[in-house]
C-alpha angles and dihedrals in degrees: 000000000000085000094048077057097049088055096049094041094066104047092054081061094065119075119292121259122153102246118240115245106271091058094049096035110156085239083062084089092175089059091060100050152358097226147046086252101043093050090048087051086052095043087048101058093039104062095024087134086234096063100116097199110099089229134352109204129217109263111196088183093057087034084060088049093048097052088048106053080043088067097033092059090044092057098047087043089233133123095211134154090212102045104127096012120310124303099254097044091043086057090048091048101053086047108267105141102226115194116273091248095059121109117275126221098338092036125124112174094126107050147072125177136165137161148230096030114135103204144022098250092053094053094044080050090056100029088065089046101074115069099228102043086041083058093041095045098036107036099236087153130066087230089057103030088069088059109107116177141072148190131168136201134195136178132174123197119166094205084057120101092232095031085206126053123184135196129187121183112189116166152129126273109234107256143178102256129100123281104272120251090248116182089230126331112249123214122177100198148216110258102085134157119233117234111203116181090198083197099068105018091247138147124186109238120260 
């Protein structure tokens, strides 16, 4: 897996350019994670027979953020969506080139985390059962559906307070086509409260 970084690693050093299809294709399994658990996440969310994009495509670059913000949240201890800056600013910031209508410096229309689920399984579970990340990951909206790439992160630490910790980008590449005629423009936000069961060493995903 180190090499799979490295590799990785070094691409995400050349300039940024959002890679056509047959060089992110969802069978490319290494684009979409660093890790076992990441991949499966990504898998996951891809084929759930309820998914509405046509096709969601392997990121490394949002694979790379994703890792990252895992192992940010785990050594701070905190499931947060601005750990770190807000969702939307921290992918501007490491290059990747966001629409012009997304949400500036507050804004949160490209990420889902959430922390102390074992498996992959368990996080997609809870992941669809909350309404806003169902319609993010998912695409049940026409602002989201569009969305078409994707990059997950996961980090266990058992010092931690959540132990797991898990990250999922999914968002558009700016273009040069006109703003889309959205019904509304969803943002979910940054501000969250975080939700602990002590008993069982759980957060809600936000």
């Amino acid at each position: 897996m180190q090499i799979f970084r490295s590799i990785f690693l070094t691409m995400l050093l050349m300039p940024f350019a959002v890679m056509p299809a047959e060089e992110t294709a969802e069978n490319d399994v290494t684009a979409c994670g660093f890790s076992p658990q990441a991949i499966a996440l990504a898998k996951l969310i891809q084929q759930d027979p309820l998914q509405q994009r046509a096709s969601i495509q392997c990121h490394p670059l949002l694979a790379q953020a994703a890792d990252d913000k895992a192992r940010v949240m785990a050594e701070v201890g905190m499931v947060m969506h601005n750990v770190g800056g807000s969702p939307n600013s921290r992918l501007r910031e490491i290059g990747f080139p966001l629409p012009r209508y997304y949400s500036g410096v507050m804004g949160n229309q490209v990420e889902a985390i959430a922390g102390g689920y074992t498996t992959p399984d368990s996080v997609w579970r809870a992941f669809k059962g909350s309404k806003s990340h169902r319609q993010h990951l998912l695409g049940e909206l026409d602002f989201y559906r569009e969305q078409q790439f994707i990059g997950v992160g996961f980090y266990s630490d058992r010092h931690a307070p959540h132990v797991e910790y898990w990250v999922v980008y999914v968002t558009k590449a700016a273009d040069n086509l006109p703003v889309p005629d959205f019904e509304f423009i969803p943002d979910k936000g940054i501000f969250v409260v975080q939700q602990v069961k002590p008993e069982i060493n759980l957060s809600s995903p936000q």
